[in-house]
ZADO-1210 file (C-alpha; in nm, 4 decimals, padded with zeros to 6 digits):
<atoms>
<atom x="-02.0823" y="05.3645" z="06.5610" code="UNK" pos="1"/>
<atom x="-02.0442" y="05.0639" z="06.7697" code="UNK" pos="2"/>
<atom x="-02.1737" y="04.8354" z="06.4791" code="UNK" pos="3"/>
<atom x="-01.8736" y="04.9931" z="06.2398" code="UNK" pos="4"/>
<atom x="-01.6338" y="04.9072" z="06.5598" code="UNK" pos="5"/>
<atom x="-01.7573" y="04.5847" z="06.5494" code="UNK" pos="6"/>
<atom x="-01.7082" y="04.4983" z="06.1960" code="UNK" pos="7"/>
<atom x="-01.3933" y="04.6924" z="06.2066" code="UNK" pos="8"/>
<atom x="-01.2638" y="04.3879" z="06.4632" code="UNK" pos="9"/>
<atom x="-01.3892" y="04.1650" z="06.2706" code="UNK" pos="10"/>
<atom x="-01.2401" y="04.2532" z="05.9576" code="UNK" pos="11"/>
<atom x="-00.9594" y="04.4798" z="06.0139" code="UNK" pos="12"/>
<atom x="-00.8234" y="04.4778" z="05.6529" code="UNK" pos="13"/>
<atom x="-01.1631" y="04.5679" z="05.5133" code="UNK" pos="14"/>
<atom x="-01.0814" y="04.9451" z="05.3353" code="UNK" pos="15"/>
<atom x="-01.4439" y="05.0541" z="05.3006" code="UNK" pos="16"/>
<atom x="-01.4866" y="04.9292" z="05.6228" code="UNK" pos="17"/>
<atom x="-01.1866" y="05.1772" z="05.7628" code="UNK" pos="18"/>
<atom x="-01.2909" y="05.4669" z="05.5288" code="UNK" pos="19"/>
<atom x="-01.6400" y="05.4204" z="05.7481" code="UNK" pos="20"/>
<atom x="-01.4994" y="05.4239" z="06.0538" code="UNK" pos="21"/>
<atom x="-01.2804" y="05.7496" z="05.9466" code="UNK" pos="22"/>
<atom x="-01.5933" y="05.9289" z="05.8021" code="UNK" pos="23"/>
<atom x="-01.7663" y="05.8265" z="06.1719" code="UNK" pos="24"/>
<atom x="-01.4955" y="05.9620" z="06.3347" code="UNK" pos="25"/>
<atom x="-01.4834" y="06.2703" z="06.1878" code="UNK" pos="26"/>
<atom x="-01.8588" y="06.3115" z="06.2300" code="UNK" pos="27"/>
<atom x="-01.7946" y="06.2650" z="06.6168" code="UNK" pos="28"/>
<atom x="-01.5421" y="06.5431" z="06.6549" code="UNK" pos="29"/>
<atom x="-01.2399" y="06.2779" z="06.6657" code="UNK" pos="30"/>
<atom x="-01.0811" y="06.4264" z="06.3651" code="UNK" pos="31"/>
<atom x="-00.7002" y="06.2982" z="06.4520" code="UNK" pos="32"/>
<atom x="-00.8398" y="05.9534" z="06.4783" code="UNK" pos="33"/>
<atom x="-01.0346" y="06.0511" z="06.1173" code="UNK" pos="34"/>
<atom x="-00.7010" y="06.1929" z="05.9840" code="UNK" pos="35"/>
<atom x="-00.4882" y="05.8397" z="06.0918" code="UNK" pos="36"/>
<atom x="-00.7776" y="05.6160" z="05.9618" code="UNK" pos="37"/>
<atom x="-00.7499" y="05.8112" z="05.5894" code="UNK" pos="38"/>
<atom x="-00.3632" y="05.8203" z="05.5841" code="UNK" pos="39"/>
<atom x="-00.4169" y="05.4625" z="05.6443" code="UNK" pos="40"/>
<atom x="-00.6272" y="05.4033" z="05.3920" code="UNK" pos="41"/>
<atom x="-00.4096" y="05.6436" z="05.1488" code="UNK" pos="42"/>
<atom x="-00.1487" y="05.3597" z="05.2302" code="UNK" pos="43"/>
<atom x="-00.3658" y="05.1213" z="05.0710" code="UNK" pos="44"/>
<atom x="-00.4702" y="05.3288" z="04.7517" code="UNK" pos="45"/>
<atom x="-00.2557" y="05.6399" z="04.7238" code="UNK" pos="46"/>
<atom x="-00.3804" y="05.8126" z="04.4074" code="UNK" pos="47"/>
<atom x="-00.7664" y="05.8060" z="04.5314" code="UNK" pos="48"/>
<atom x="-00.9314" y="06.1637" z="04.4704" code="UNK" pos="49"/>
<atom x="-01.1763" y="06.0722" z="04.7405" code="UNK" pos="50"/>
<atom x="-00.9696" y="05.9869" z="05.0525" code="UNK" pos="51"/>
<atom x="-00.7821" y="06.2980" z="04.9630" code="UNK" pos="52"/>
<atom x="-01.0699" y="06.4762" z="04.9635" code="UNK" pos="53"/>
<atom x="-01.1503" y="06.3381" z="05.3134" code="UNK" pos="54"/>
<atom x="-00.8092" y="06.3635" z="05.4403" code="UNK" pos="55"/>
<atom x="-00.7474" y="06.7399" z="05.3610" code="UNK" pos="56"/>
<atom x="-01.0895" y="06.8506" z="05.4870" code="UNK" pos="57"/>
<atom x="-01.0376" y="06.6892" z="05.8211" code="UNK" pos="58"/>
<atom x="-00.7127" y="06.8211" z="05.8621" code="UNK" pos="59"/>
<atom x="-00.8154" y="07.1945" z="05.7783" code="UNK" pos="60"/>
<atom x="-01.0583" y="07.0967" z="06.0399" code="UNK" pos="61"/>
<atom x="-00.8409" y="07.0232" z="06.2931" code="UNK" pos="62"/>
<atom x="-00.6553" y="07.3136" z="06.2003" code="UNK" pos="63"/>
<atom x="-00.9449" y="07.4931" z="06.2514" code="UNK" pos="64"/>
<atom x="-01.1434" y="07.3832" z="06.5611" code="UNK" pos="65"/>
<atom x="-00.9101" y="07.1343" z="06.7236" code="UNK" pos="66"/>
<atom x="-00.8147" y="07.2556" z="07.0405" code="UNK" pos="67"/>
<atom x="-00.5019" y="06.9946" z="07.0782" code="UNK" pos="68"/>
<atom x="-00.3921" y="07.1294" z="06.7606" code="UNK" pos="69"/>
<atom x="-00.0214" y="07.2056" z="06.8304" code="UNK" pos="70"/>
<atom x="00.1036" y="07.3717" z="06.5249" code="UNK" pos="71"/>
<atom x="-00.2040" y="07.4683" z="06.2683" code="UNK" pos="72"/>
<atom x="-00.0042" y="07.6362" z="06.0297" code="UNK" pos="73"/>
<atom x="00.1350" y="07.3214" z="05.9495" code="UNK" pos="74"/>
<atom x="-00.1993" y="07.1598" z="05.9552" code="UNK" pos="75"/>
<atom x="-00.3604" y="07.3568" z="05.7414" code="UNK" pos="76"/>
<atom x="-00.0597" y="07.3268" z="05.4828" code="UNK" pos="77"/>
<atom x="-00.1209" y="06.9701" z="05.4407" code="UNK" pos="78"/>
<atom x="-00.4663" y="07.0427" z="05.4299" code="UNK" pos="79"/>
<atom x="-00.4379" y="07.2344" z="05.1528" code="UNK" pos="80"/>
<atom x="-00.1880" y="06.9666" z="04.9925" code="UNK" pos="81"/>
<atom x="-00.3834" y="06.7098" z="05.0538" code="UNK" pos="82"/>
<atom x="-00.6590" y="06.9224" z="04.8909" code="UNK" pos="83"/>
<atom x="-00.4379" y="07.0214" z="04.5776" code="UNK" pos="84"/>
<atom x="-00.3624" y="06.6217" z="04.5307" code="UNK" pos="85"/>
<atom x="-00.7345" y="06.5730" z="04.4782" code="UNK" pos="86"/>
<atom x="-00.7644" y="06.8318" z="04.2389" code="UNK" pos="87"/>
<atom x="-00.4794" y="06.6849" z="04.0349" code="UNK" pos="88"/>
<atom x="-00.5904" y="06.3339" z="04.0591" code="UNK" pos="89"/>
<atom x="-00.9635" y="06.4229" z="03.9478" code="UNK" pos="90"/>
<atom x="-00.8440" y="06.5144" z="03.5844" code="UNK" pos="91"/>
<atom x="-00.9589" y="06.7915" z="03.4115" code="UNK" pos="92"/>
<atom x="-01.2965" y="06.6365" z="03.3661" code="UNK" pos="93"/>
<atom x="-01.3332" y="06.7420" z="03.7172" code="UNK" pos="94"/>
<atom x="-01.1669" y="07.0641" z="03.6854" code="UNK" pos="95"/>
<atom x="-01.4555" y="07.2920" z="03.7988" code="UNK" pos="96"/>
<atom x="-01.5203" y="07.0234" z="04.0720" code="UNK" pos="97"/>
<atom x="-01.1976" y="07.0930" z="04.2076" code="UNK" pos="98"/>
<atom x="-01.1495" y="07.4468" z="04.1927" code="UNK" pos="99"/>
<atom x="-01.5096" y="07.4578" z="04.3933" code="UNK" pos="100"/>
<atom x="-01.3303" y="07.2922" z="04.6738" code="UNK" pos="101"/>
<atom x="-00.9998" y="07.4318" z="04.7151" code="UNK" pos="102"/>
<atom x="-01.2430" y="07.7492" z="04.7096" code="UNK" pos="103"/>
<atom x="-01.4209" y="07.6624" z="04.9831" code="UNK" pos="104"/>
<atom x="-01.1681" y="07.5296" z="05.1975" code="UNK" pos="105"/>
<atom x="-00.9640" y="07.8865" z="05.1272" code="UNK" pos="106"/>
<atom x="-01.3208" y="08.0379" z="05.2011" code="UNK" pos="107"/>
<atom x="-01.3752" y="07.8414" z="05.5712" code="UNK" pos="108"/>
<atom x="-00.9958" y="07.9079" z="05.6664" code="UNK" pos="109"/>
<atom x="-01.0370" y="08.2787" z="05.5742" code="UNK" pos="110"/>
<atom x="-00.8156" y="08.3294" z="05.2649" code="UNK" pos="111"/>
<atom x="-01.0698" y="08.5405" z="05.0743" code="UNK" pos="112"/>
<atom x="-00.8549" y="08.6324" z="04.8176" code="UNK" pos="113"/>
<atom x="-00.7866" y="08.2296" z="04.7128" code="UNK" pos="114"/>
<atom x="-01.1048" y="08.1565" z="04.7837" code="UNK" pos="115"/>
<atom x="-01.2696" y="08.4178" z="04.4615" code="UNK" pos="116"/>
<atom x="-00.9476" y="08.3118" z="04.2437" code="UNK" pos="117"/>
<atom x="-01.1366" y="07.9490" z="04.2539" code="UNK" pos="118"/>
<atom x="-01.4686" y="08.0660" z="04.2531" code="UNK" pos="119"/>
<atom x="-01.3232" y="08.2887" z="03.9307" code="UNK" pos="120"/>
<atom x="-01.2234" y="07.9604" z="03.8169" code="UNK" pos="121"/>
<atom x="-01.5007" y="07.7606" z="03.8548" code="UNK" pos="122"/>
<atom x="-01.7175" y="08.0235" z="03.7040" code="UNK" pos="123"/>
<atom x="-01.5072" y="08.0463" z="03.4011" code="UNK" pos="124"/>
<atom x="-01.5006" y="07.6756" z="03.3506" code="UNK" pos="125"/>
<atom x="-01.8784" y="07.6564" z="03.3735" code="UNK" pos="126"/>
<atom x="-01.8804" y="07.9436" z="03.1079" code="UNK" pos="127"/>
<atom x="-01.6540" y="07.7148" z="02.8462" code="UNK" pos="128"/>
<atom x="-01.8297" y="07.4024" z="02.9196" code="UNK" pos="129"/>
<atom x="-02.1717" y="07.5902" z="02.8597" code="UNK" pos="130"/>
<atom x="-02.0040" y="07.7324" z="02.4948" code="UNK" pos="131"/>
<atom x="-01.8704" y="07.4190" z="02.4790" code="UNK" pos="132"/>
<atom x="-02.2519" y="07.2035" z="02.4888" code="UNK" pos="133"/>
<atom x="-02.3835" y="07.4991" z="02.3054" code="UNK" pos="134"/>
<atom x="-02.1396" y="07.4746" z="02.0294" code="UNK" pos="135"/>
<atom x="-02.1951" y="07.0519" z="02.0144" code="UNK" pos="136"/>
<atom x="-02.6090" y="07.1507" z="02.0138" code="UNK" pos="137"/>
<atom x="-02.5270" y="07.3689" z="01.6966" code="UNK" pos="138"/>
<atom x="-02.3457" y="07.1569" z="01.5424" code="UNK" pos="139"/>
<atom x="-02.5915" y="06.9052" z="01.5933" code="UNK" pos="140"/>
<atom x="-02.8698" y="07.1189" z="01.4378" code="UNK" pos="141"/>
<atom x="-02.6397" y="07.2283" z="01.1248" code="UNK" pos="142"/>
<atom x="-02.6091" y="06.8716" z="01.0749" code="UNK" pos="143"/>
<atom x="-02.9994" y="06.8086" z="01.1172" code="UNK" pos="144"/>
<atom x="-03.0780" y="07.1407" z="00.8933" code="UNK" pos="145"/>
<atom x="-02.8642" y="07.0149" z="00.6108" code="UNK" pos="146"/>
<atom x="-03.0788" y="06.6035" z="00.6294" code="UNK" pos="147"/>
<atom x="-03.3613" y="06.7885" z="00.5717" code="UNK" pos="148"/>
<atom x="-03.2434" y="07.0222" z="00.3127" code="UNK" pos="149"/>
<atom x="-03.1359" y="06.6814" z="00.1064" code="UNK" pos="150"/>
<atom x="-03.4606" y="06.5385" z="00.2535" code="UNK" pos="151"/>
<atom x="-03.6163" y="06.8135" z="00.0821" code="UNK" pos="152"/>
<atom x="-03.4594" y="06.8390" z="-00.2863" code="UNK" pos="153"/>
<atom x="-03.4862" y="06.4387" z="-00.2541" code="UNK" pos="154"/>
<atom x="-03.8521" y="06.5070" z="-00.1984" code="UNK" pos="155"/>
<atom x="-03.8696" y="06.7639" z="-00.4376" code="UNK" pos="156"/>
<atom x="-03.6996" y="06.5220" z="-00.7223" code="UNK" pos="157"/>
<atom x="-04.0160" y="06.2848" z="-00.5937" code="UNK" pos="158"/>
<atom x="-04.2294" y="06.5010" z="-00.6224" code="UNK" pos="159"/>
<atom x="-04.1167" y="06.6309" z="-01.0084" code="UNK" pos="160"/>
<atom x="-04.0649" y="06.2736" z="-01.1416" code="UNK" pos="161"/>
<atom x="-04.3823" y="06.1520" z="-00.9974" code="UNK" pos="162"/>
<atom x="-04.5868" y="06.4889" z="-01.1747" code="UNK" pos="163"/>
<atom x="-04.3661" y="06.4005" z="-01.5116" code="UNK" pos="164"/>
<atom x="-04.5096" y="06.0508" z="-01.4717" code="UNK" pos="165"/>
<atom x="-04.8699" y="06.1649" z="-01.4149" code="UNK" pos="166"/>
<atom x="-04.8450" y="06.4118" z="-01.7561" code="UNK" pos="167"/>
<atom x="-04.6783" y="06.1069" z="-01.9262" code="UNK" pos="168"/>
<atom x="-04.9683" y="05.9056" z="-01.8246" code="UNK" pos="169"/>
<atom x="-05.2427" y="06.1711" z="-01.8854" code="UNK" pos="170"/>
<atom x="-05.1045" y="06.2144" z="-02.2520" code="UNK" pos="171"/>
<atom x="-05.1052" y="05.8674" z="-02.3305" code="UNK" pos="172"/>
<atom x="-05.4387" y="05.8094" z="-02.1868" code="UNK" pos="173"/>
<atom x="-05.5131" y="06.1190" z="-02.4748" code="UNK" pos="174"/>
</atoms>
């Protein structure tokens, strides 16, 4: 920790460089330093899935086990916004990602009915995305089974013109 403090002075515009120091602090318990040090960086780049990420987790955190937490209803709330901004700025590429997440954040704060809905989610997604590689892998083989049916009547043509040859050549040979 003191060698991130020490580049930190050193270069005190360096964003990875606060990001590390916020991740540090949070691993040390200090999560209202953390949660300054990724607003801060949010500053910097606003739409970043991953300091949101960071940002709402340490602040359901502090919600949660901060004793100096005054009000952690509020807390909590922009936790769970923080947490929500994320999910939208993953994409849906990252949909099942998400939903994992915000379920498990609902799941640690003890909103067990949130928590399944995303779990619901996530297990739903997984079940289109597996139809959907399925389906690709089935297209693929349609695709492969009719090459080789050409491949076949294209080897079956060979096969006929090369025994009309070999007759052809046995009759001459007659």
């Amino acid at each position: 920790m003191k060698l991130v403090a020490s580049l930190r002075a050193k270069h005190p515009d360096s964003l990875p460089l606060q990001v590390l120091a916020a991740h540090a602090d949070n691993l040390q318990g200090e999560t209202g330093t953390a949660i300054q040090s990724y607003a801060a960086a949010l500053m910097q780049l606003p739409d970043e899935p991953l300091l949101l990420l960071c940002l709402g987790v340490a602040q359901i955190d502090a919600a949660l086990t901060a004793r100096h937490c005054k009000d952690r209803n509020t807390a909590l709330l922009r936790g769970f916004a923080a947490l929500h901004s994320y999910a939208r700025h993953r994409g849906p590429a990252a949909e099942a990602e998400a939903a994992y997440n915000l379920g498990r954040a609902a799941h640690e704060v003890g909103l067990l009915h949130v928590a399944v809905a995303h779990y619901k989610r996530v297990l739903q997604l997984d079940q289109e995305a597996a139809a959907d590689a399925a389906a690709e892998h089935l297209q693929r083989l349609n695709l492969q089974q009719q090459q080789q049916q050409q491949q076949g009547v294209t080897d079956r043509q060979i096969m006929q013109s090369d025994g009309e040859e070999q007759q052809q050549q046995q009759q001459h040979q007659q």
